[in-house]
NULUMMI-276642 format. One record per residue: residue in one letter; x, y, z of N, C-alpha, C, O in turn. Coordinates in steps of 0.2 Angstrom, whole numbers, plus 2048, in hexadecimal, padded with zeros to 3 digits. Layout:
REM NULUMMI-276642
AXYZXYZXYZXYZ
...
REM end
This chain:
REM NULUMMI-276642
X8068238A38018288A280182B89B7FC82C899
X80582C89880783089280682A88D80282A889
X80982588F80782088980081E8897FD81C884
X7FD81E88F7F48208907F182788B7ED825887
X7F382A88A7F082F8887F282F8807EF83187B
X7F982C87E7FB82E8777F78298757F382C871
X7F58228767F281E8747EB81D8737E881C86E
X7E981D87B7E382087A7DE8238797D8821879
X7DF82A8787DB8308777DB82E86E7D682D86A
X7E282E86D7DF82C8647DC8258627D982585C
X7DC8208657D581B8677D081D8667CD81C860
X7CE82086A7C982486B7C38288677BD828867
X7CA82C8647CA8328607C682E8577C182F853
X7CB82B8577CB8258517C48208517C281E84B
X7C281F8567BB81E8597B581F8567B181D852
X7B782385A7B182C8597AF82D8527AA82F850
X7B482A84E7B382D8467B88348437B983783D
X7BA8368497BF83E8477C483B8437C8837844
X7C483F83D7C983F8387D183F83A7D384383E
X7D383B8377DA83783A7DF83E8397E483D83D
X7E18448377E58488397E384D8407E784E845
X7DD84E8407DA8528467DC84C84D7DF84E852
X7D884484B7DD8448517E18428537E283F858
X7E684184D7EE8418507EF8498517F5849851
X7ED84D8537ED8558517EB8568597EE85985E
X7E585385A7E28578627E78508657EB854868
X7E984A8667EA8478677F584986C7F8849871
X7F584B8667FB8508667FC85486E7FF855873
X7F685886B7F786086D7F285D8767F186187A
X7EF8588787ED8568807F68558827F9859885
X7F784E8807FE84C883804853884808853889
X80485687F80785D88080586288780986388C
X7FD8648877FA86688C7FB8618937FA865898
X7FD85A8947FD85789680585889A80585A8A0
X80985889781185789881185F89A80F8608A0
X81386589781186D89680E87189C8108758A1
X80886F89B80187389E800879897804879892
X7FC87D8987F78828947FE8898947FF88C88E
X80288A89880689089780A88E89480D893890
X80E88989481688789081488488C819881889
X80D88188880A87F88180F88087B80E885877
X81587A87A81887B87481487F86B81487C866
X81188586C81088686781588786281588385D
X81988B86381C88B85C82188485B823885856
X82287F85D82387B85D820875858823872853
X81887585B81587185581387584F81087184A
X81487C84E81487F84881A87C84481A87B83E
X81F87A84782887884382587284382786F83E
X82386F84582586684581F86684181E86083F
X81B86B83F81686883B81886A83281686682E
X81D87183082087082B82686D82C82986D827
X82A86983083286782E82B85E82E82D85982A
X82885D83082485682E82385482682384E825
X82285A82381F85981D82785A818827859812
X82D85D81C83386081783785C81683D85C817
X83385681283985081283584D80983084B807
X83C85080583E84F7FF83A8477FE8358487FA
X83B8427FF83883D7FE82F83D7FD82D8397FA
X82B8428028268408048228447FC81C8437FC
X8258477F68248497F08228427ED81E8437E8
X82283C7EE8228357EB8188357EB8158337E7
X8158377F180E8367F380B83B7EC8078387E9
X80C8407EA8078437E68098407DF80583D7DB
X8108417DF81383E7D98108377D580E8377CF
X8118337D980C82C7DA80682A7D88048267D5
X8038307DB7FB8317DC7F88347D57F38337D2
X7FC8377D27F983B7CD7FC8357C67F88347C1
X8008337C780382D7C27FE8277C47FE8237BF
X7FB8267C87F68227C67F08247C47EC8217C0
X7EE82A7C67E982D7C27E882E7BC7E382F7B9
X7ED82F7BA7F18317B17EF82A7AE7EB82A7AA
X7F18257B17F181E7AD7EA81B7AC7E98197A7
X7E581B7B27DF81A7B37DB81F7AB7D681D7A8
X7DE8257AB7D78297A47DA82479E7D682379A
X7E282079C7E38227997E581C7977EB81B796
X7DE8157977DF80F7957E580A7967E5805794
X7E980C79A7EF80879C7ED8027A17F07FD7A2
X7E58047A47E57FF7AA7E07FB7A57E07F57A8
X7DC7FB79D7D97F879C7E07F37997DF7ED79B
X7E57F37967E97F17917EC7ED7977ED7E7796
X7ED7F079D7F17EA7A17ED7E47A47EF7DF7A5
X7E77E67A57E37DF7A57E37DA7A07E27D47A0
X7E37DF79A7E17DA7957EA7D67917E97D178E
X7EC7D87917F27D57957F47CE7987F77C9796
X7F27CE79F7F27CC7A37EB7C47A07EB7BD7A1
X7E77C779E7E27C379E7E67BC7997E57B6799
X7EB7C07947ED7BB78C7F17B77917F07B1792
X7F57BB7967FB7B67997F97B379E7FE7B17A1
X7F37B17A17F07AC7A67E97AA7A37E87A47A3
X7E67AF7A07DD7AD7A07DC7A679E7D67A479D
X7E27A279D7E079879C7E07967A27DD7917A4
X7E47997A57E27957AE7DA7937B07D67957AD
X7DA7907B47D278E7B77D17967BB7D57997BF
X7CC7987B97CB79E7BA7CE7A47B97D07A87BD
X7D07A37B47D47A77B07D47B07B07D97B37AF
X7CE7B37B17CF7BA7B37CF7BB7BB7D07C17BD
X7CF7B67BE7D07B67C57D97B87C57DC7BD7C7
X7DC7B17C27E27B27C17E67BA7C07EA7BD7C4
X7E47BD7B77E37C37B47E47C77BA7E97C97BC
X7DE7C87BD7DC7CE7C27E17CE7C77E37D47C9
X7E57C87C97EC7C97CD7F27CC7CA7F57D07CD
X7F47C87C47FA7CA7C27F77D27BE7FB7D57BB
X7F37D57BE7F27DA7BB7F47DF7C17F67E57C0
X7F27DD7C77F57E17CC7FB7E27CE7FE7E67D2
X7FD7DC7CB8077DD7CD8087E37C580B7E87C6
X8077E07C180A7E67BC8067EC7BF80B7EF7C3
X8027EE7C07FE7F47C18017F77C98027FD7CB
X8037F27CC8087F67D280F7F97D08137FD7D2
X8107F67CB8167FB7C98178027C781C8057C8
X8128037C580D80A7C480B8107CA80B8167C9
X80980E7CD8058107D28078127D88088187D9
X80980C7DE80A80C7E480680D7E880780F7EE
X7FF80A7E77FA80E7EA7F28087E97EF8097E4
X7F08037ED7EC7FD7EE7E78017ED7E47FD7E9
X7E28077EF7DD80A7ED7DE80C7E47D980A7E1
X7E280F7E27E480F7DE7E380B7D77E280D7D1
X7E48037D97E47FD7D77DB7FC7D87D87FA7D3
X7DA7FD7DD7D17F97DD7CD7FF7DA7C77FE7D7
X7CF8047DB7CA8077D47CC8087CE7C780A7CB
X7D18087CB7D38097C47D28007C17CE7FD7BD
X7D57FE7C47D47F97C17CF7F37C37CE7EE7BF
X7CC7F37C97C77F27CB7C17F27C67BD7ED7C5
X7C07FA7C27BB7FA7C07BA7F67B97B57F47B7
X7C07F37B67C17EF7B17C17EA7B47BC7E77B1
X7C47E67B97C37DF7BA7BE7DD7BB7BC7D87B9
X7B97E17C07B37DE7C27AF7DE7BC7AD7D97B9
X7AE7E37B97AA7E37B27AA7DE7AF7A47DB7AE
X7B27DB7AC7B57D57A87B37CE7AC7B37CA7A7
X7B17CC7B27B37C77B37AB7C67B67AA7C07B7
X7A77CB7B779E7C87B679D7C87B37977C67B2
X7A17CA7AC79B7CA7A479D7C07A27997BC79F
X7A57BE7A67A57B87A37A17B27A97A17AC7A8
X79E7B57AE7997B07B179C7AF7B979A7AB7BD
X7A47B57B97A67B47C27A27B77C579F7BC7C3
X7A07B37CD7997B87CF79E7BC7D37A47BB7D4
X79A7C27D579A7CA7D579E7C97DD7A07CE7DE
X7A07C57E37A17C47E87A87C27E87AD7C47EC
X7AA7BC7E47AF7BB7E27B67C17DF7BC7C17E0
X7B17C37DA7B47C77D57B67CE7DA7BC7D17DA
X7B17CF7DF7B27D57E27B97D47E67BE7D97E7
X7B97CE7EA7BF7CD7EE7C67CB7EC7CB7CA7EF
X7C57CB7E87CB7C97E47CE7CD7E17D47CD7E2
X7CB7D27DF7CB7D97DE7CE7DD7E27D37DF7DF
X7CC7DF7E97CD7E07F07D47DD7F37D77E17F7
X7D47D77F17D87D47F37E07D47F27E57D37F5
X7DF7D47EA7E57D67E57E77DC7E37EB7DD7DF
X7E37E17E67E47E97E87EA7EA7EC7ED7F07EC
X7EB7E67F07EF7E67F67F67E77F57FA7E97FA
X7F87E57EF7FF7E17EC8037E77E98097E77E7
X7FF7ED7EA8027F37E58047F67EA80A7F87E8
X8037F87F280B7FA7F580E7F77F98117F97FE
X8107EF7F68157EB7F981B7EC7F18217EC7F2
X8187EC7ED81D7EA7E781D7F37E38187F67E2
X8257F67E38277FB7E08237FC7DC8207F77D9
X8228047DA8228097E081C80B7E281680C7E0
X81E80A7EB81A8097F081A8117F481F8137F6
X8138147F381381A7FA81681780181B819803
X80F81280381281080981981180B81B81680E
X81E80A80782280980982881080782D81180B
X82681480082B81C80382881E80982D81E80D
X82281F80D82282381382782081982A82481D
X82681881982A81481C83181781A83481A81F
X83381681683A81981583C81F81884181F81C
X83882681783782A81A83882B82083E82E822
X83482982583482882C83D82582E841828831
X83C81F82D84081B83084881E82E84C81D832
X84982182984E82282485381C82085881D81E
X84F81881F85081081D84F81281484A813811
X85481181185581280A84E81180684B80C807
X84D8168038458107FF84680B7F98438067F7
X84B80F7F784D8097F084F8017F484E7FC7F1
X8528027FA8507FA7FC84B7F97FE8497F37FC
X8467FD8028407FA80183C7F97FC8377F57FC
X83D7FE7F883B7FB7F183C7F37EE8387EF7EB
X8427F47EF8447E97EB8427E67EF83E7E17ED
X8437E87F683F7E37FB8397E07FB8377DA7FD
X8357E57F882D7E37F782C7E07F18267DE7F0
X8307DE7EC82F7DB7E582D7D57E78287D47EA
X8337D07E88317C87EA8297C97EF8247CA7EB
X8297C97F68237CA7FA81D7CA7F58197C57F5
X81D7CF7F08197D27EC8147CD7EA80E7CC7EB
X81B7C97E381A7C47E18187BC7E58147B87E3
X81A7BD7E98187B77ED8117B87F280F7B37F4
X80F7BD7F38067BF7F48047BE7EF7FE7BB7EE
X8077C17E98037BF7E38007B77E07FB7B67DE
X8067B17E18057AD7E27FF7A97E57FB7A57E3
X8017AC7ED7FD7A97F07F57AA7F07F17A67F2
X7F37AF7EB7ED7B07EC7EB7AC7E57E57AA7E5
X7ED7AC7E17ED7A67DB7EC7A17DA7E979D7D6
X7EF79F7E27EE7987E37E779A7E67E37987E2
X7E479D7EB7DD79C7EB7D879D7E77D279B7E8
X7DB7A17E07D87A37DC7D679C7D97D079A7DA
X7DC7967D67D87907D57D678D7D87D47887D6
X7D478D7DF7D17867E37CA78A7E17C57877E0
X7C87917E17BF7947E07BF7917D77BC78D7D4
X7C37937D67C47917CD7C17897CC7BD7887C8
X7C47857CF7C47807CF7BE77C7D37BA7787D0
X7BD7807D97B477C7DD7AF7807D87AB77C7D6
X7AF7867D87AA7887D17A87877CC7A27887CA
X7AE7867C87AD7857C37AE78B7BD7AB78B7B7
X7B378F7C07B27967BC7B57957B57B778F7B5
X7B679A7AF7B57987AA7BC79A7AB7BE79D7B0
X7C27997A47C87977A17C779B79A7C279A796
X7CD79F7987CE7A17917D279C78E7D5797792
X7D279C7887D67997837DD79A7847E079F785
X7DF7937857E77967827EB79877E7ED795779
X7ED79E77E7EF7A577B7F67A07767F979C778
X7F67A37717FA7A076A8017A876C8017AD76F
X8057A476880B7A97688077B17678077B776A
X8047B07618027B675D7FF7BB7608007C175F
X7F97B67637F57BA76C7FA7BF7717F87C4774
X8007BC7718057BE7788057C37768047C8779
X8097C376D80E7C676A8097CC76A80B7D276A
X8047CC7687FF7D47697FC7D676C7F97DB76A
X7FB7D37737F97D67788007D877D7FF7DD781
X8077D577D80C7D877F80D7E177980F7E677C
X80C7E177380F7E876F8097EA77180A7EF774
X8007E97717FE7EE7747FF7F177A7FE7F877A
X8027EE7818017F07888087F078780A7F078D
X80E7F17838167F27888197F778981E7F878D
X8157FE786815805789813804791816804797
X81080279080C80279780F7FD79C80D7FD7A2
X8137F879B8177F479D81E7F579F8217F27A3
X8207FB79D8267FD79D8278027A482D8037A6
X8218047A782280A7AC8278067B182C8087B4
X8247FF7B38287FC7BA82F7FB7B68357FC7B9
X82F7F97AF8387F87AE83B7FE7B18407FD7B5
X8398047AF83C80A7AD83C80C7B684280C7B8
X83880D7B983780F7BF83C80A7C584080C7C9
X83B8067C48407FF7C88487FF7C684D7FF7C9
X8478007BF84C7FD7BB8538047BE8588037C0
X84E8097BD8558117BC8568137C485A8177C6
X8528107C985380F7D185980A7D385D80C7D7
X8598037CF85F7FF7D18648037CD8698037D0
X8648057C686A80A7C486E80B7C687480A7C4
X8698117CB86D8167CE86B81C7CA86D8217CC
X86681C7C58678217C08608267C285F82C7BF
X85C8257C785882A7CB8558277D08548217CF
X85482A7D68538297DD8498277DB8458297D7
X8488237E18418237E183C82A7E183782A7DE
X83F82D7E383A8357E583A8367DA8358377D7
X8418367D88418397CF83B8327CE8368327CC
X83E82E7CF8378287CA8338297CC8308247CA
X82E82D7D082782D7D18268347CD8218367CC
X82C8397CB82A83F7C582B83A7BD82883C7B8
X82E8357BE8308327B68288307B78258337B3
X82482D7BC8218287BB81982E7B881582D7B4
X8198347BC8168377B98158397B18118397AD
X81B83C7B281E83E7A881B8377A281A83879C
X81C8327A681C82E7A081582C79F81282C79A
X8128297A580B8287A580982F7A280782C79C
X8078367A080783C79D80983B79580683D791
X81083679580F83678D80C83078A80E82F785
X80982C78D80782678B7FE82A78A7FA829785
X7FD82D7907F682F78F7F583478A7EF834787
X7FC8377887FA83B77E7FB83677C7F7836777
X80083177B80182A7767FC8277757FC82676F
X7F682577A7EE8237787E98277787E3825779
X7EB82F7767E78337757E183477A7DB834778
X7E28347807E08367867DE83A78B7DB83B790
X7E383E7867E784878A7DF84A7887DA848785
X7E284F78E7DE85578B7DD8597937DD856798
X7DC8627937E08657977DA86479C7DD8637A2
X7D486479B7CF86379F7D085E7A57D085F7AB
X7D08587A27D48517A87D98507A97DA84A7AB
X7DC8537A87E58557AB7E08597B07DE8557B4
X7DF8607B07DE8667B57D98617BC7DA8607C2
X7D685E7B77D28597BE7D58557C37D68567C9
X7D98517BE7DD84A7C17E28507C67E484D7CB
X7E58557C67EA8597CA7E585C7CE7E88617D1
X7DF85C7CF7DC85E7D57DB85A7D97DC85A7DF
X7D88547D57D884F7D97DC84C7DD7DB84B7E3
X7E484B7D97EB84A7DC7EC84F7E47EC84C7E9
X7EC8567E37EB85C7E77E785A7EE7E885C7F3
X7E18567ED7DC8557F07E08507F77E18507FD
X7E284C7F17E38437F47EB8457F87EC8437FE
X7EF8487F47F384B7F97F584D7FD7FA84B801
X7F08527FF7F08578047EE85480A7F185680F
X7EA85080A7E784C80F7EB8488127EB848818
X7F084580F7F583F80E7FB8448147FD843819
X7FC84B80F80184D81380185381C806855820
X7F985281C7F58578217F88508277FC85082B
X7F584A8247F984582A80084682C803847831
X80384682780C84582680C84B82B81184A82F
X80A85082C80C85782F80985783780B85A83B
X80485383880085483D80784F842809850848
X80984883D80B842840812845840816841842
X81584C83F81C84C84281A84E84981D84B84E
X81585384A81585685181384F85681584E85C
X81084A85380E84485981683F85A81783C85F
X81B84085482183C85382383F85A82483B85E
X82484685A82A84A85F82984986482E847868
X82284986681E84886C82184186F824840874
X81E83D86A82483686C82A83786D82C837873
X82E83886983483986D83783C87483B83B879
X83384087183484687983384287E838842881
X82D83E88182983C88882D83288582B82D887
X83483388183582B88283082587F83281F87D
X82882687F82582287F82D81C87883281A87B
X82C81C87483081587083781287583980C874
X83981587983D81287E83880E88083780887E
X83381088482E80D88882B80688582B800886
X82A80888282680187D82C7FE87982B7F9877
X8338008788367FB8778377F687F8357F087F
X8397FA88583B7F38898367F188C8367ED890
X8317F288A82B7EF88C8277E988A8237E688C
X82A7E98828287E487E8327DF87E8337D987D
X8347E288083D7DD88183C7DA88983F7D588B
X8377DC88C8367D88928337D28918357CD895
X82F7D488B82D7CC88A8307C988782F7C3889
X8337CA8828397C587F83E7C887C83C7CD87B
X8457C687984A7C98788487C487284B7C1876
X8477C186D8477BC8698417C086483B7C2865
X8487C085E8447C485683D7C28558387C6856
X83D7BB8548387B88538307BA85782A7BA854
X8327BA85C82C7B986182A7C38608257C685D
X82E7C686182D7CC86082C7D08598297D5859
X82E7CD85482A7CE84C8247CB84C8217CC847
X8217C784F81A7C38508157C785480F7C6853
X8197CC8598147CF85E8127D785780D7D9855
X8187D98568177E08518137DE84B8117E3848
X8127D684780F7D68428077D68448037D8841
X8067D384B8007D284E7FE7DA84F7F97DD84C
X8017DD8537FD7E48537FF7E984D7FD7EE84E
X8017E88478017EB8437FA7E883E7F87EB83A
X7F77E28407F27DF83D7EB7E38417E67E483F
X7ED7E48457E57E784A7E47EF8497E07F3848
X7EE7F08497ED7F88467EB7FA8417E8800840
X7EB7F583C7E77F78347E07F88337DD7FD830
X7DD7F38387D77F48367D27FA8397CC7FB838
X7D87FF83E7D48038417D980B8407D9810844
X7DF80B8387E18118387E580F8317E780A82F
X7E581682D7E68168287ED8148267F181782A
X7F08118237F98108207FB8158237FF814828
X7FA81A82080081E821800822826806824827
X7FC82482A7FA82483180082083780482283B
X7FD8188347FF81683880781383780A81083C
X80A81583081281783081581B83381B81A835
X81282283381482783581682783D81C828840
X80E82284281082384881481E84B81981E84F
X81181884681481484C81D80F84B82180B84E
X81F81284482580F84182B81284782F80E849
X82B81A84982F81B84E82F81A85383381C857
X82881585782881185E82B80C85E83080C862
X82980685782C8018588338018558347FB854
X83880485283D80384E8448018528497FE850
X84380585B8468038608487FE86184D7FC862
X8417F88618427F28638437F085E8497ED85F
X8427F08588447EA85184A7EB85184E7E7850
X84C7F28528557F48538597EF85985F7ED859
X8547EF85E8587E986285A7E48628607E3861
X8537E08618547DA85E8557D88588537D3857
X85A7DD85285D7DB84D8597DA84785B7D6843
X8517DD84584E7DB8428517E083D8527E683F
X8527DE8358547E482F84D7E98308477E7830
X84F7EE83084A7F382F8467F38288407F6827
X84A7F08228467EF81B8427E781B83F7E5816
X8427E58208407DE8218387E08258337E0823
X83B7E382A8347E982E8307ED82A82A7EE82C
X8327F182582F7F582082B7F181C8257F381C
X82D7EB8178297E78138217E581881B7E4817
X8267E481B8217DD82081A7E18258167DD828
X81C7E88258187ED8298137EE82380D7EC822
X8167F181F8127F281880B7ED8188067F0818
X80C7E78178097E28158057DF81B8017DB819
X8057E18218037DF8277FD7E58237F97E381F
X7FE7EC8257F97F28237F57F081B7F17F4818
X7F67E981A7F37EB8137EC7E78157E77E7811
X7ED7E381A7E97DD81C7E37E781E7DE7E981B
X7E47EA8237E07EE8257DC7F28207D67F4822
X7DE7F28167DB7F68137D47EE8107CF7F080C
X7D47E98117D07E68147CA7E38177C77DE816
X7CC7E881C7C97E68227C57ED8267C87F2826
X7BF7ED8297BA7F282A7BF7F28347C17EE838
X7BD7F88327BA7FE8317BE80582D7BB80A82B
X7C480482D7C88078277C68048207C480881B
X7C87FE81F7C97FD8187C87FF8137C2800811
X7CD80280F7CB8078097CA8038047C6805800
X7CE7FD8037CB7FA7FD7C67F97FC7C37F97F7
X7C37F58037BC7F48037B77F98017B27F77FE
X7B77FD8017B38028027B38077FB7AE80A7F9
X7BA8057F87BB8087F27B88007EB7B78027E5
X7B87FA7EC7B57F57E97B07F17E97AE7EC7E6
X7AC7F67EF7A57F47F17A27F97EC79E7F87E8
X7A68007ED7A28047E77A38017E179D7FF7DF
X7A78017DD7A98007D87A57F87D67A27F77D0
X7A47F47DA7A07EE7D97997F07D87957EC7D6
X7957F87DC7907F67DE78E7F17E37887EE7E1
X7907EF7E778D7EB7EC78F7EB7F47947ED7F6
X7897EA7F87897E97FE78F7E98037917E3803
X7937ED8067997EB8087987E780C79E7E580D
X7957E580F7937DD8137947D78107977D2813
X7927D68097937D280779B7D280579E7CC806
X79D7D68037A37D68017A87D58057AD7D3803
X7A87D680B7AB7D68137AC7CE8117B27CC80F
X7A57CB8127A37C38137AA7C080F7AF7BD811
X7A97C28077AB7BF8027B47BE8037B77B9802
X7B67C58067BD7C68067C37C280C7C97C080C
X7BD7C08117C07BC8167C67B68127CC7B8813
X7C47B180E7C77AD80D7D07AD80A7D57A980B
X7CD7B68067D47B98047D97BB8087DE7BD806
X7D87BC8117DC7BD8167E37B68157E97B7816
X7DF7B08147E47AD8177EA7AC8127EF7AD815
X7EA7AB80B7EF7AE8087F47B28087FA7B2805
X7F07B780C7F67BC80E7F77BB8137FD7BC815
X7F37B98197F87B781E7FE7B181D8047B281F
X7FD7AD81A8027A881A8087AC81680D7AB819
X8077B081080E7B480F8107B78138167B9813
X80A7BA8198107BE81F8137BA8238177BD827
X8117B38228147AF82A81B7AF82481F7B3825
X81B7AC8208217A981B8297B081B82F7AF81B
X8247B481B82B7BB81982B7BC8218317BD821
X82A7BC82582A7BC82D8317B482E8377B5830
X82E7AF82C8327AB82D8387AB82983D7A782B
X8387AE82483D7AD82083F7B581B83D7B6816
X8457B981F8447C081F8477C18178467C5813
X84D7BB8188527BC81084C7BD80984D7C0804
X8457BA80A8417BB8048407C38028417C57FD
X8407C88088407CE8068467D28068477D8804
X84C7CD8098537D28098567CE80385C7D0802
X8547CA7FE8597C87F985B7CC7F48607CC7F2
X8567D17F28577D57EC85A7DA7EF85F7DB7EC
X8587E17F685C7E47F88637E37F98677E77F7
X8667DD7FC86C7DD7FE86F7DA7F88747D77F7
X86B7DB7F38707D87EC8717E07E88767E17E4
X86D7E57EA86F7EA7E78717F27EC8727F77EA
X8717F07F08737F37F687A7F37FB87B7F77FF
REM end
């Protein structure tokens, strides 16, 4: 019955339309009245579990992150990294289709954040690649599609909240996500030329030394944030929580380096930051009282032997949690859906021997499928704007970009060492 009501009510709830803290919040506070009754109503209880929720050193990485990519976004870093990207691919067959991906992998360096990615950089690529004759459905999904790549590959919000919860190191989930990263990247490349190629889309020149050589000294400020951030994590020389204050500080001096500053949009971007935050951490506080709750009433016992009933074999049971982490996406926000459901399943993958940094990449990446997909999708919804166009049509367009990514999720499911080679090389 309890696993009735924790599950269901916020179904429901989420339905309905009610904003995702209120009903993990009422959703909470039934099952409570439910177990309790109205007189022994744990109040002072979810007053603690809702600050000791949020009292976790690590969870400073979300604003920190958030405002480090807002600094880069005023402060032409995201126009130089495209154009960048364009001298080192734009001779491929579809050569800013190409561009538009690899500009996502360096820009996920930065950021940690796939909304983040589809409007900062979004508003340049679509621009850039209808003026050379890409139509506006392709451009939009590709777009959408290669937004997705910024919290798989460091530094990843998602994957610190993952860390958080689980207590799973995040600097290994940080390495974990590099390969993966690149290898979604790949994958969508390769689709990129099969439209490149049935259409006929247009191709740049191939770039002369001299080309690289000044579009790398323009963009290597801006190139350096993932050295510096990745590089002083494997160190040892600051923890992921200090690289998300470095990553702030430096994106700040790059933005007076291209004359940028100015106190006006600093005071904005920290409201905005403030805004985007608060929302982010109103769940993180709502999602300790619904964790305890689980705990308390057993539910992740419950659903671990109940999914061990059906099989004891890793395999078949990482295929049932990638299948409902694909269904969960499309109907609840990331980080939402790390908060709740990472301490149900972690039981089982602890059974059956799945690495938990194996679980962490691979959860991530499952949820990124849901930021393209309705009735959540935030990319969608954030490069429908930014395109100007019909999110229907957009919807339509993006289809074909799912399978790319599903084949990297069957690949890193079948093959775990792709995401444990670089942790267990520095761990």
């Amino acid at each position: 019955m309890l696993v009735l009501l924790f599950v269901g009510v916020l179904i429901i709830l989420f339905l309905i339309g009610m904003a995702i803290p209120y009903a993990i919040g009422i959703t909470s506070a039934i099952v409570a009245l439910f177990e309790k009754g109205l007189a022994d109503f744990p109040y002072e209880m979810f007053a603690q579990r809702m600050v000791s929720g949020t009292n976790n050193f690590l969870l400073l990485v979300i604003p920190l992150f958030i405002l480090a990519a807002k600094i880069m976004n005023v402060s032409t870093v995201t126009e130089k990294i495209f154009g960048f990207a364009s001298t080192l691919v734009g001779w491929l067959p579809g050569g800013l289709g190409h561009a538009n991906v690899v500009a996502s992998i360096i820009f996920a360096g930065k950021s940690g954040s796939a909304v983040a990615d589809a409007s900062g950089l979004g508003t340049i690529e679509i621009e850039a690649m209808t003026k050379k004759g890409y139509d506006l459905e392709f451009t939009a999904a590709i777009t959408a599609a290669s937004s997705t790549i910024a919290p798989v590959i460091p530094p990843s919000i998602p994957l610190a909240m993952y860390g958080a919860v689980s207590g799973v190191s995040v600097g290994a989930l940080f390495l974990g996500g590099i390969i993966p990263g690149l290898l979604m990247a790949v994958s969508l490349m390769v689709l990129v030329h099969i439209y490149a190629v049935k259409r006929k889309y247009p191709r740049e020149k191939f770039p002369t030394l001299s080309e690289i050589w000044t579009g790398l000294k323009d963009s290597f400020l801006s190139l350096l944030t993932p050295v510096i951030l990745i590089g002083g994590m494997i160190s040892g020389l600051f923890t992921p929580t200090e690289a998300s204050a470095i990553a702030v500080v430096y994106a700040s001096i790059l933005m007076v380096f291209y004359k940028k500053f100015s106190f006006k949009v600093m005071i904005q971007l920290l409201k905005e930051t403030f805004l985007e935050s608060s929302v982010i951490l109103f769940i993180v506080a709502v999602s300790g009282i619904y964790g305890w709750l689980l705990a308390r009433t057993q539910i992740p016992i419950i659903v671990a032997e109940a999914m061990l009933s059906i099989s004891s074999d890793p395999l078949i049971i990482f295929l049932l949690i990638n299948i409902f982490f694909l269904i969960l996406g499309c109907f609840m926000e990331t980080i939402s859906a790390i908060l709740i459901v990472t301490p149900v399943i972690m039981p089982v993958t602890a059974a059956v021997g799945i690495d938990p940094v194996h679980l962490g990449v691979v959860m991530i990446l499952n949820l990124m499928v849901g930021l393209l997909t309705p009735p959540i999708g935030m990319c969608l919804f954030t490069v429908a704007k930014v395109a100007k166009m019909p999110l229907d049509r957009l919807i339509k367009a993006v289809v074909p970009f799912y399978i790319p990514i599903f084949i990297t999720l069957v690949i890193l499911v079948l093959f775990p060492q792709i995401v444990l080679f670089l942790p267990n090389l520095f761990f």
